[in-house]
C-alpha angles and dihedrals in degrees: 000000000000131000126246090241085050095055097043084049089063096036090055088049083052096050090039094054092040082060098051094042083056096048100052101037081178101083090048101028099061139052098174141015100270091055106042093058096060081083104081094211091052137089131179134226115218096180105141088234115037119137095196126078101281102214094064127144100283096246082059091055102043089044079050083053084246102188102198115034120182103219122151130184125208103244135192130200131182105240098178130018115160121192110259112250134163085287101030111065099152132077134211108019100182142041139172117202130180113206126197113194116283098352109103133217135200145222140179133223134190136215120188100169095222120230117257089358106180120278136212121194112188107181115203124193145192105229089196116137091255097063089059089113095040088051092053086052096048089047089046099049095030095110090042090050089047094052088043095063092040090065092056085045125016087195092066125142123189135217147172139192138166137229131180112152147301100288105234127082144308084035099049138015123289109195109107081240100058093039085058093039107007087180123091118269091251091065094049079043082056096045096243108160109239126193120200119244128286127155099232141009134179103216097172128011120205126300144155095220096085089192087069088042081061098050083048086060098033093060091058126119123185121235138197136240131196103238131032100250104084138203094252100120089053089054088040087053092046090054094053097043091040099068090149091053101043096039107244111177118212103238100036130098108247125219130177117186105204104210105203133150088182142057133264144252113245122208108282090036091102093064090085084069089045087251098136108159111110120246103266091197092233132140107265097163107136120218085276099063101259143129109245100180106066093109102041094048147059135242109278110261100243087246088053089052089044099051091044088050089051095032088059101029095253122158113197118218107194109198110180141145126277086255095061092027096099089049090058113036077067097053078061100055086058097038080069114166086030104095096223122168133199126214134179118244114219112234099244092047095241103129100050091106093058088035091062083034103063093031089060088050092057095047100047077054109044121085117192135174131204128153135206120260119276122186122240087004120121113202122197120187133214119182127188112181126193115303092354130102119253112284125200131230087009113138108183138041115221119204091014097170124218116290089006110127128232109193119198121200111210119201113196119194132189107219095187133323124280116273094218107063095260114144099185152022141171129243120204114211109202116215092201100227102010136041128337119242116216124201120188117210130223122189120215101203108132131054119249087235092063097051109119084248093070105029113112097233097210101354128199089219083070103071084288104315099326086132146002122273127215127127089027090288137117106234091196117216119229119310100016126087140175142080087298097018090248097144136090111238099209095057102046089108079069088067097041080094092069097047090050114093098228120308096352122105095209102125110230096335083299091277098102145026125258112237119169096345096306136108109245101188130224113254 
C-alpha cells in the first residue's frame, strides 16, 4: 500500500497539470490548425516531423525550432481618404480589415464640419384644422425664415410639403358632405378654404429661389380629420424614400422640420380601416406630387421610419407644441443614430424661426456615429472631440465648430468565425449628418496551409496516398485511419485487443478512442 507522502506527491502532479493545462488552453482546445488559431494566443507547427503538440503558445514552438508556424494577425488598411474640402467632410471612406477571432484591430475616422457646407430644408406640415393659425404665421415669416437659414449656407434650398390622415374612417369623416368640405360648416360660413383629406402631399419641392418656396406656402389650405393622431410618420417616411420627388440633392445635409400640435398613428393602427398590409418603406408619390398609397397600406413601424431616415441621410427636426412634446421626445429615443431634435412650438407660432435656427445650429455641429450590425463583430468606440482628451465608449462630438476635427478611434473585434462559411462582410459606419464610412470585413478563419493550393491530394507522406496532406497532418479518405492513415478501417475491431487493461472490455478506460492499436486519449 502507498504511503501518505506518496499520495500528496500525485495529487499535487495532478493539480499541477490541471494548472498548466488551464494556462496554455492551446495544447487541449485544438486538434487542427483551423481550429487552434481561433485562439488568439495560439499558433500551430506544421512541420511534417514535430514530437510536441503542435497548436502551443508561438514562443513554445519556436523554443521546440518549430520551422512553419500559423500565425495570423488581424490587419487594417485605408482603401479610400480623400482630402476635406467645403463638400467632403469626412476621411477615410473606406477600410479593409482582416480579423482574426478574438484579436482586435483598429481604425481611425475623421470629421471637419466644412464652412457653408450645402443645406436642404425640407418643411413638413400637419394641414389639420388646429394648425390654421400656425399655418398664417408660417405664411407670414416664410421668406424671413428662408433668408435666416441662407445666412448660415449660402448653398440653401427650400421645400414644403403637407400631411393630415388617411382619408377613411375612422380617421376621417365619411359622409359624402365632410370628405368634400371636412371642416364644420362655420368655417365654410366664414370662407375659410378647406381640402379634403389626404395623408401626404409634396407642395413645394426644393428649391433655391425662396420666392417659389413662398408660392409653395402661399397655395396651402388647411383640412380636417376625424380623431386627434394624426398621419404624419407615414408622410415623414415618403419624404425620406422619395428623394426624386422632394429634391434631395446628393451632397447636401438634409433636414426636414415636422410642424404637429397633435400625436401620431403608429403602425396597427390602420386595422381599424381594414388596411392590413404592412407598410413595405418604399417610394408611392404619383406624377402630381402626391401620396397614392394611404388606403392600401399601414402606418410605418417606428423602426421602419428609422431605417428609411438613416438609409437616405435625413435629421428630423420635430417642432411641436408642449402638449405632444412628451410623445415625441420618446419617438426620438427610438429614432436612435438619426440625430433627430425636438423642439417646442410656441402656441402662437412665433418662435418657429429660432426654433429651425438653433436646430440647425445643433445639427452643423453635432457629429455622431453609428454602424450598421455585423454578426460575430464586436465595435468599441473612442471619441476625442475638439480640445477635449480621448473618451471611451463616446459616440458623438457636440459643438464641434467649423473646420475643427473630431476624431473617432474604432476597435473591431472577431468573437468567433461565422458558422455559415462566409469569409467576409461589410460594415457601414454612418456619419449622422455627413458621409458614410464602409468598412469591408475579412475573416481570418482558416490557415493558409490548409488552402486547396497547398494540400498534398493523395500524398505519399500518407502511407502512399492513403490521405491528403496540408498543416503537417494526414487528413485519411475514406476507410483508412491513424497518424499516417496507415490503418484499415474495417478491421480496427481487430486492434481493440491491444487498448483493453487485462480481461475488461472497456476500450482505453473509457477516456480516449482506439486507432491503430493505440490509446488516443480525450482532451
Amino acid at each position: 500500500m502507498y504511503g501518505k507522502p506518496f499520495l500528496r506527491l500525485i495529487s499535487l502532479a495532478i493539480l499541477l497539470s490541471t494548472a498548466w493545462a488551464q494556462s496554455n488552453p492551446c495544447r487541449s482546445a485544438a486538434t487542427n490548425c483551423q481550429t487552434c488559431i481561433s485562439l488568439p494566443q495560439c499558433g500551430w507547427c506544421s512541420d511534417e516531423i514535430y514530437l510536441a503538440s503542435r497548436c502551443d503558445i508561438v514562443q513554445n514552438l519556436q523554443q521546440n525550432s518549430c520551422q512553419k508556424i500559423s500565425n495570423p494577425v488581424s490587419t487594417s488598411s485605408v482603401t479610400t481618404a480623400p482630402e476635406f474640402s467645403e463638400t467632403q467632410q469626412v476621411s477615410p471612406t473606406r477600410f479593409e480589415v482582416s480579423l482574426r477571432p478574438g484579436m482586435p484591430v483598429n481604425i481611425n475616422i475623421q470629421v471637419r464640419p466644412a464652412r457653408d457646407y450645402p443645406v436642404d430644408l425640407y418643411i413638413l406640415m400637419d394641414m389639420s384644422r388646429s394648425m390654421l393659425t400656425h399655418l398664417e404665421r408660417l405664411t407670414n415669416i416664410a421668406t424671413q425664415l428662408a433668408g435666416t437659414i441662407r445666412n448660415l449656407s449660402s448653398q440653401s434650398s427650400f421645400g414644403f410639403g403637407t400631411f393630415i390622415d388617411k382619408p377613411v374612417t375612422p380617421f376621417s369623416f365619411g359622409a359624402k358632405n365632410r370628405q368634400d368640405y371636412p371642416c364644420s360648416q362655420s368655417d365654410k360660413a366664414g370662407g375659410i378654404s378647406c381640402d379634403p383629406v389626404y395623408l401626404y402631399r409634396n407642395g413645394r419641392p426644393l428649391t433655391t429661389d425662396i420666392n417659389q418656396f413662398q408660392q409653395g406656402i402661399d397655395q396651402q389650405n388647411i383640412s380636417s380629420n376625424r380623431d386627434a393622431p394624426e398621419g404624419g410618420l407615414e408622410a415623414l417616411q415618403q419624404v425620406a424614400v422619395c428623394p426624386q420627388h422632394v429634391g434631395w440633392r446628393p451632397n447636401a445635409r438634409h433636414i426636414v422640420v415636422y410642424c404637429t400640435d397633435d400625436f401620431f398613428h403608429y403602425a396597427g393602427d390602420s386595422k381599424l380601416a381594414g388596411i392590413v398590409t404592412p407598410n413595405d418603406g418604399k417610394c408611392h408619390m404619383n406624377a402630381d406630387n402626391k401620396y397614392e398609397a394611404a388606403l392600401t397600406m399601414d402606418y410605418p413601424s417606428t423602426s421602419q421610419l428609422r431605417e428609411s431616415l438613416i438609409d437616405n441621410k435625413i435629421l428630423p427636426v420635430f417642432a411641436v407644441l408642449r402638449r405632444a412634446l412628451d410623445e415625441y421626445q420618446a419617438l426620438s429615443e427610438y429614432l436612435t443614430g438619426t440625430g433627430a431634435i425636438v423642439g417646442q412650438w410656441e402656441n402662437d407660432g412665433s418662435n418657429i424661426i429660432s426654433l429651425i435656427e438653433e436646430s440647425y445650429r445643433r445639427i452643423s455641429s453635432t457629429v455622431l456615429l453609428t454602424n450598421s450590425f455585423v454578426q460575430n463583430v464586436l465595435v468599441n468606440y473612442t471619441a476625442t472631440c475638439p480640445n477635449n482628451n480621448p473618451v471611451a465608449g463616446l459616440t458623438v462630438c457636440s459643438e464641434t465648430g467649423y473646420l475643427e476635427t473630431a476624431n473617432f478611434n474604432l476597435s473591431l473585434t472577431l468573437t468567433q468565425c461565422p458558422t455559415d462559411g462566409r469569409t467576409s462582410d461589410e460594415m457601414v459606419v454612418r456619419v449622422t449628418g455627413f458621409e458614410n464610412v464602409v468598412v469591408k470585413i475579412n475573416y481570418i478563419c482558416q490557415c493558409e496551409c490548409a488552402l486547396p493550393q497547398n494540400t498534398e491530394q493523395n500524398s505519399p507522406k500518407c502511407s502512399n496516398g492513403n490521405g491528403n496532406y496540408s498543416c503537417g497532418q494526414c487528413h485519411c479518405l475514406a476507410g483508412w485511419i491513424g497518424e499516417k492513415c496507415q490503418c484499415d478501417a474495417a478491421n480496427s475491431f481487430l486492434d481493440a485487443p491491444r487498448c483493453q487493461e487485462g480481461n475488461s472490455s472497456i476500450i482505453c478506460n473509457n477516456r480516449g478512442s482506439c486507432v491503430c492499436g493505440l490509446c488516443e486519449c480525450h482532451t
